[in-house]
N, C-alpha and C positions, 0 to 999 in steps of 0.2 A: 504493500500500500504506500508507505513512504516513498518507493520510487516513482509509483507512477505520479503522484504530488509532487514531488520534482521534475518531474516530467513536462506533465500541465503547466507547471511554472514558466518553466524554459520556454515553453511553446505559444503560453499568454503575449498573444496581442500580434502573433507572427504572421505574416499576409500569407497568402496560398501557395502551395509549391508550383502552383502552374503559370506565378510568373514569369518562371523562367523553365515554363515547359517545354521547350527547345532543346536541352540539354538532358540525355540520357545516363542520370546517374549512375545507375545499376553494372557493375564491371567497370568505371572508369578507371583508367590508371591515374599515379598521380602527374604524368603528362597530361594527361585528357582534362585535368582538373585543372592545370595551372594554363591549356590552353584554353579555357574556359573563362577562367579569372583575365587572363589576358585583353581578348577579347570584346570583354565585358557582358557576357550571356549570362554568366551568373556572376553574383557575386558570396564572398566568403558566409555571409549570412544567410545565404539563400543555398549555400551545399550545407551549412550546420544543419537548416528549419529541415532539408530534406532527409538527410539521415536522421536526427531526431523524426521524423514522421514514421520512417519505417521500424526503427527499435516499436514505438507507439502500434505499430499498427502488427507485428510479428511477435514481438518479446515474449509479450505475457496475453495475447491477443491472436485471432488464427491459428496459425500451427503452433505459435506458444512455446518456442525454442529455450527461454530460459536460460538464458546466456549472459544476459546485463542485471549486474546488482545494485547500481546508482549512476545517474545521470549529472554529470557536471552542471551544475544551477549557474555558471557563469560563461558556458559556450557558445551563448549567443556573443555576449558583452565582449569576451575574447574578440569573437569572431568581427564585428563594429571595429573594433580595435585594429584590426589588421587591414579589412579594407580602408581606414581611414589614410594607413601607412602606406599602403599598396598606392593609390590615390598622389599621395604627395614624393613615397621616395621608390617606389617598387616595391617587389617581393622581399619580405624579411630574408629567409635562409630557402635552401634546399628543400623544406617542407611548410614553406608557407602555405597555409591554410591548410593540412592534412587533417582529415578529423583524426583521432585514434581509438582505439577501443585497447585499453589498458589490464592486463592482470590482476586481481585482485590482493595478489601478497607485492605489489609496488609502491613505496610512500607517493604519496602526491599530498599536496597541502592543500587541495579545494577536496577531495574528497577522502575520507574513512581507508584504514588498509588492516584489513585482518585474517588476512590470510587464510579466506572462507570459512574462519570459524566464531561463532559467537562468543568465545573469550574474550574476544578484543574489540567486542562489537561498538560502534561508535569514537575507537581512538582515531585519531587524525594527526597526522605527523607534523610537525614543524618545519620540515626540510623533504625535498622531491628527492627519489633517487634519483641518480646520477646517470642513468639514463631517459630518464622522465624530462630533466634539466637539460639534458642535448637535445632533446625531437622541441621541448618549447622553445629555445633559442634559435634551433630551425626555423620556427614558425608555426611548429602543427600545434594543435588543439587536442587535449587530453579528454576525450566526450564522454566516455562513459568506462567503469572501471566492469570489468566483467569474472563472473563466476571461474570458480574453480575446484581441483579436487583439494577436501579442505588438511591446512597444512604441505599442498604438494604430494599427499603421499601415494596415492593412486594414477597408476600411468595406464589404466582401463577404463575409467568412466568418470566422469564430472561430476559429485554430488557434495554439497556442504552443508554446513547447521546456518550458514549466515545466509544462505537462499531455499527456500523446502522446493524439493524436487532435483530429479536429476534434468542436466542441459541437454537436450537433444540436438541429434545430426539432424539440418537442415535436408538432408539427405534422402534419407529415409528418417519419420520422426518418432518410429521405433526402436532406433539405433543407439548405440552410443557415440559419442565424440571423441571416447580415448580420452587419456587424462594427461597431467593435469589440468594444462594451459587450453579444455575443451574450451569455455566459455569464448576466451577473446578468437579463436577457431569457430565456433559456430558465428558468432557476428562479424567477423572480418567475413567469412562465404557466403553469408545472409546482406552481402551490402548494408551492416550498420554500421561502418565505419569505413574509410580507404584504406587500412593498413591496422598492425595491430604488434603489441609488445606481449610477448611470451617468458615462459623460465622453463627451463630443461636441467633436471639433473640425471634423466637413465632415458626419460622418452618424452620428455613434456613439450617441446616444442614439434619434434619433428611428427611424432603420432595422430597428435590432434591434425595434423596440416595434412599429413597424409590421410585421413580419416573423411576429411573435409575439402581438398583438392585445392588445398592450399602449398606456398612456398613456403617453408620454415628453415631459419639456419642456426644450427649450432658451431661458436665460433671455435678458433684453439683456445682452452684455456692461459687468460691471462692476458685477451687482447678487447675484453670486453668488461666493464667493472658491473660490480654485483652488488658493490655500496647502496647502501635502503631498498633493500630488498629481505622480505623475509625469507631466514635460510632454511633448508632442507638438510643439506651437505655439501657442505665449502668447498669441500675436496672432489667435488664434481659439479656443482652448483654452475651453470650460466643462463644468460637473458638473452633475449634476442627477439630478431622481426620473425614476424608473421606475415604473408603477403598472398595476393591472389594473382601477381607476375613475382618472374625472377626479379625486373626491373625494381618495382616496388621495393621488393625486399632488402635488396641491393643499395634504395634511395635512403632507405632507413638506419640499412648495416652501417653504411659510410660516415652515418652521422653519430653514433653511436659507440664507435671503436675509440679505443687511445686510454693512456695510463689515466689512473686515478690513484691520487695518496690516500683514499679512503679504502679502496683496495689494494691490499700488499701484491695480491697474485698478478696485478695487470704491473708490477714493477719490469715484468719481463717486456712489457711490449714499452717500454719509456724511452729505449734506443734505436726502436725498429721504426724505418719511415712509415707511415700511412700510404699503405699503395692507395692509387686511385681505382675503388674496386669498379664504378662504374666503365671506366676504359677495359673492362674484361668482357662488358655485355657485346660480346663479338656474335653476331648470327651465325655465322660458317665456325663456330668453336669448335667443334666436333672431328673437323679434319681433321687429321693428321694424329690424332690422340688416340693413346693408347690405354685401355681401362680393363681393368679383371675382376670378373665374377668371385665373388669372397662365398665358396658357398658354404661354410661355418657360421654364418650369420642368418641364414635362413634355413636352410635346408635341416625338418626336425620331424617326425614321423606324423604329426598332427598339419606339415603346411596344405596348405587350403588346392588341389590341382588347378581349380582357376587362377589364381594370384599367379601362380608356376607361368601359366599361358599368358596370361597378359606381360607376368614380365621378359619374358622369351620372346614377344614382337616388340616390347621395349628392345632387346637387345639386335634386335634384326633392324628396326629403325637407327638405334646408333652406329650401325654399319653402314646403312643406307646414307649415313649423312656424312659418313668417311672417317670414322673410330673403326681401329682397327680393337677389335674386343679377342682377351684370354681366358679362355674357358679353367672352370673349377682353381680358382686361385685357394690355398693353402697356409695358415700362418700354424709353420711347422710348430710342435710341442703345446700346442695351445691346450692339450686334454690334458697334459700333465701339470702344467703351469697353472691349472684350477684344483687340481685336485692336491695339491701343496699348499693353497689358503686353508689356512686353519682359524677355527674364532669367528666373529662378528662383532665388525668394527661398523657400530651405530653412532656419531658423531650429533643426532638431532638436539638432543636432551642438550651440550655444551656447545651449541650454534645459535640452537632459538634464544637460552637462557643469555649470553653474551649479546645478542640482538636487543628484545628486554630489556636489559641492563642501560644499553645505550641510549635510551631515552629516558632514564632516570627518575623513572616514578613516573611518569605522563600514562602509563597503558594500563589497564583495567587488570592486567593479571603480571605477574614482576618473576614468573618461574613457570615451569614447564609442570610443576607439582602444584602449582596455582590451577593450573589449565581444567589439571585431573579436577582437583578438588571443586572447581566451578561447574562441572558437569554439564557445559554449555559446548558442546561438541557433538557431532553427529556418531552415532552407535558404532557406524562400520571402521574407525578410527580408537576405538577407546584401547584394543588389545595393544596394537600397533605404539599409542603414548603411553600405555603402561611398561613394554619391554624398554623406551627410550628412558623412560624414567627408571628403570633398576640398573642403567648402566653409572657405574660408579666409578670408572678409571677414566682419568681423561685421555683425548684422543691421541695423544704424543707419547701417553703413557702405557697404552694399551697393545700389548703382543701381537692382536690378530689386526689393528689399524698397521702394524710394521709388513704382516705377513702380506694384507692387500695392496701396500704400494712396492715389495717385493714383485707381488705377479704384475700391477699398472707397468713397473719398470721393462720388465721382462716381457710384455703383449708389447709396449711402444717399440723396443726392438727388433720384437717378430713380423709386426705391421709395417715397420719403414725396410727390413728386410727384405720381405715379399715384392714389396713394393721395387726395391733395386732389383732385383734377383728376373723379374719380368719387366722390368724396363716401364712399368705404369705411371700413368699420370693419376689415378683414380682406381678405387674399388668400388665395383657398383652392386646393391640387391636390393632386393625389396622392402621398401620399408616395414612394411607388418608381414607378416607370413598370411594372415587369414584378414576375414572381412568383419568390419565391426560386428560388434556383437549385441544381439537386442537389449534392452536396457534390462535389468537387473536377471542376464542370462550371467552363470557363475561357471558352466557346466560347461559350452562350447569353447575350444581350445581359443584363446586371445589374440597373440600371432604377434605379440611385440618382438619386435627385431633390435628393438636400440639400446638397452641398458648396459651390453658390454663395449663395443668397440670404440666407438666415441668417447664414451665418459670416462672407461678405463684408459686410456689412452692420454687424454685431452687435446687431441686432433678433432680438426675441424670436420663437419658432414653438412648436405642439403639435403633437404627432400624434394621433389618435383612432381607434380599429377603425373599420373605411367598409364590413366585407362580407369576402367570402371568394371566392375563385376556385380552378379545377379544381375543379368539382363541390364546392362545398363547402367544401373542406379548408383551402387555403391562406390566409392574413390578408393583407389590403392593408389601407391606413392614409391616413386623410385629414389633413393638414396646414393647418394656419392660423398664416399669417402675419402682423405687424402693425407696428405702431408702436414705437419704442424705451421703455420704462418701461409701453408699457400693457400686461403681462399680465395684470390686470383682465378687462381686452376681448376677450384670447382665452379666455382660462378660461370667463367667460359663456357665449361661442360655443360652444365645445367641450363644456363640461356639457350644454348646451341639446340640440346633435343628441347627445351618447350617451344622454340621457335620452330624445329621440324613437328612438331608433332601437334601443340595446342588441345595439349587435353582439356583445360579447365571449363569447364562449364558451369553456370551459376546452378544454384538449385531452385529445382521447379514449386516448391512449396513458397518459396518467398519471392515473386513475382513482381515487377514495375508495378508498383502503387497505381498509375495511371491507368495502369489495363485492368482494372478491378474494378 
């Protein structure tokens, strides 16, 4: 109720979207947007009124996606603001006027961040993350903060105590969205926003996107800051865009990347130039490139034979487009190198409480044993905070956190190996092995692909649309893997097949407003 009261707010007194019914919102990129604003067809208040119309008219309305948890009450007033600027001096940055659909565990200081759990219901931060602070200095607008799975913990399905229900695939609106980062995935594919910020630490960015037929990218760790962000685990924890093009993705990545003293781990990227990643959106990327099938990453007795098919003419389109592709790539000793971790090294319990900490009494709950005891969390979560709350070594101190950066050390070897050893630019497979799964199905095998190689690693990955299964409907997502610092080389790639292929299509359940 609360939101949609901000909503009405927002919307009080806004003339009609069909003044500037000439312009086809729905899939614009954000070239299409700023030719637009250019132009003068629309203007920045008049793409805010319109995306605000459609959260209004799909969210919690029609097919009822459940994806947005509060609506920025100052997106118009922003939006006045910039075309005023626009008007006298140009576009602010690179994202001038971008709406965005935001994470729900990211500080922002016009809206609540509580990391989809009622613990923390109504804290409001003082200070935006540090990547919130780069897309508004761009330009773009923070529109609405969106659901998730609560805490991060879930990389299946979207559900938290700070919104009742789970967020549906625009897709099919039986489905799930994959977790965690479903919500701002369901409304970046539902056109409620042009773009959108995600967190990933095993699948959260890349799952939902693939789920949803979206771009997602997880960077290398340490070229991306994670400062005001609530953590999961540090030690794989990253943010990133969410996109319905490479391009998009790419406009957001760009602005996003580079050291932060609030983050120690991006100390590594403080002497490494900022490639220009947009100079990578090469159309013909494809040629000449050489990429291998990792089939350790998918290939498991439950994968889906359709997913198999569709990603087997992915692989026959990236020949067709002049990648030469290496069949069944291998990252030797990898069954051993698992079977040598010993323990369980849970880091949550001494991340969130460190988080907490740093805003000094400001948050409704000041401990992770707080959280418990408030019982303001949803049910499917409570086992999961209770195992983080019996861990009592800290992470630096703990045998089995040495034994798992033993194996991260020993996989980053065997991945840049393979990688020389066949001469690649990339490893490619499937994003998910299977097709989402109906909403509270426990039983159908899930088909995540991404918790080991990337995170373990801290190599960078994309995921890209690769096709649809069940007739059509459902999104699968193709992955490219690579080197540490070259997302250059994937971007190429990945531009290269969505420009041969253009899989993305909007979803049929949420429709141009106009044609209704």
């Amino acid at each position: 109720m609360r939101k949609l009261i901000m909503l009405a707010g927002v919307l009080a007194g806004a003339p009609a979207a069909a003044a500037q019914a000439g312009f086809r919102l729905e899939e614009a990129t954000i070239t299409d947007l700023h030719a637009a604003l250019a132009s003068g067809t629309v203007t920045c208040r008049g793409l805010v009124e319109r995306y605000l119309a459609r959260i209004a008219a799909y969210d919690q309305n029609g097919p009822a996606l459940n994806a947005i948890v509060s609506i920025n009450p100052h997106a118009l007033a922003v939006a006045d603001s910039l075309d005023r600027r626009f008007r006298t001096g140009g576009p602010v940055g690179p994202l001038h006027c971008v709406p965005m659909i935001v994470k729900e565990n990211f500080e922002t200081t016009e809206l609540p961040v509580t990391a989809g759990s009622l613990s923390l219901q109504g804290f409001v931060s003082e200070r935006d993350a540090f990547q919130v602070r780069r897309i508004k200095a761009a330009g773009a607008i923070v529109l609405a903060k969106s659901n998730m799975a609560e805490f991060a913990f879930s990389p299946f399905e979207t559900v938290s105590s700070i919104l009742p229900g789970y967020s549906k695939n625009p897709y099919a609106l039986d489905r799930v969205t994959a977790g965690s980062s479903g919500g701002t995935a369901a409304a970046v594919a539902a056109n409620f926003g042009a773009a959108g910020l995600g967190t990933d630490t095993g699948n959260s960015i890349r799952g939902p996107s693939a789920h949803q037929a979206l771009v997602g990218i997880r960077s290398t760790m340490g070229l991306t800051s994670r400062a005001g962000i609530v953590p999961l685990n540090l030690a794989a924890d990253i943010a990133g865009p969410m996109a319905r093009t490479v391009a998009d993705a790419v406009a957001v990545f760009a602005t996003i990347v580079g050291a932060d003293p609030a983050d120690s781990v991006t100390r590594a990227a403080a002497d490494r130039p900022i490639p220009d990643y947009r100079a990578a959106l090469v159309a013909d990327g494809l040629r000449g490139a050489r990429v291998g099938i990792l089939t350790q990453a998918y290939q498991t007795p439950t994968t889906d034979p359709e997913v198999v098919a569709v990603f087997d003419r992915a692989v026959a389109d990236l020949r067709r487009a002049g990648a030469e592709v290496v069949e069944a790539v291998v990252i030797d000793s990898l069954d051993a190198w698992r079977r040598e971790q010993t323990g369980s090294c849970f880091p949550f319990k001494h991340d969130l409480n460190a988080w907490l900490a740093s805003h000094r009494g400001r948050t409704p709950v000041a401990t992770l044993e707080d959280v418990i005891r408030s019982r303001k969390f949803h049910p499917s979560i409570e086992k999961r905070l209770e195992l983080a709350q019996a861990v009592t070594v800290e992470p630096d101190q703990n045998p089995a956190c040495a034994s798992r950066d033993r194996f991260r050390a020993a996989l980053r070897r065997g991945v840049l190996a393979a990688l020389d050893r066949h001469r690649l630019d990339a490893l490619i497979y499937p994003t998910w092995s299977n097709p989402p799964r109906k909403i509270g199905d426990l039983t159908t095998p899930a088909g995540d692909n991404n918790q080991l190689f990337s995170p373990s690693t801290g190599f960078p990955a994309i995921t890209v649309p690769m096709g649809y299964l069940r007739g059509g409907i459902l999104p699968a997502g193709l992955q490219f893997f690579g080197r540490p610092w070259q997302e250059t080389v994937l971007i190429r790639l990945a531009y290269g097949y969505e420009q041969t292929t253009r899989h993305r299509r909007p979803p049929a359940a949420t429709p141009p407003l106009e044609s209704r």
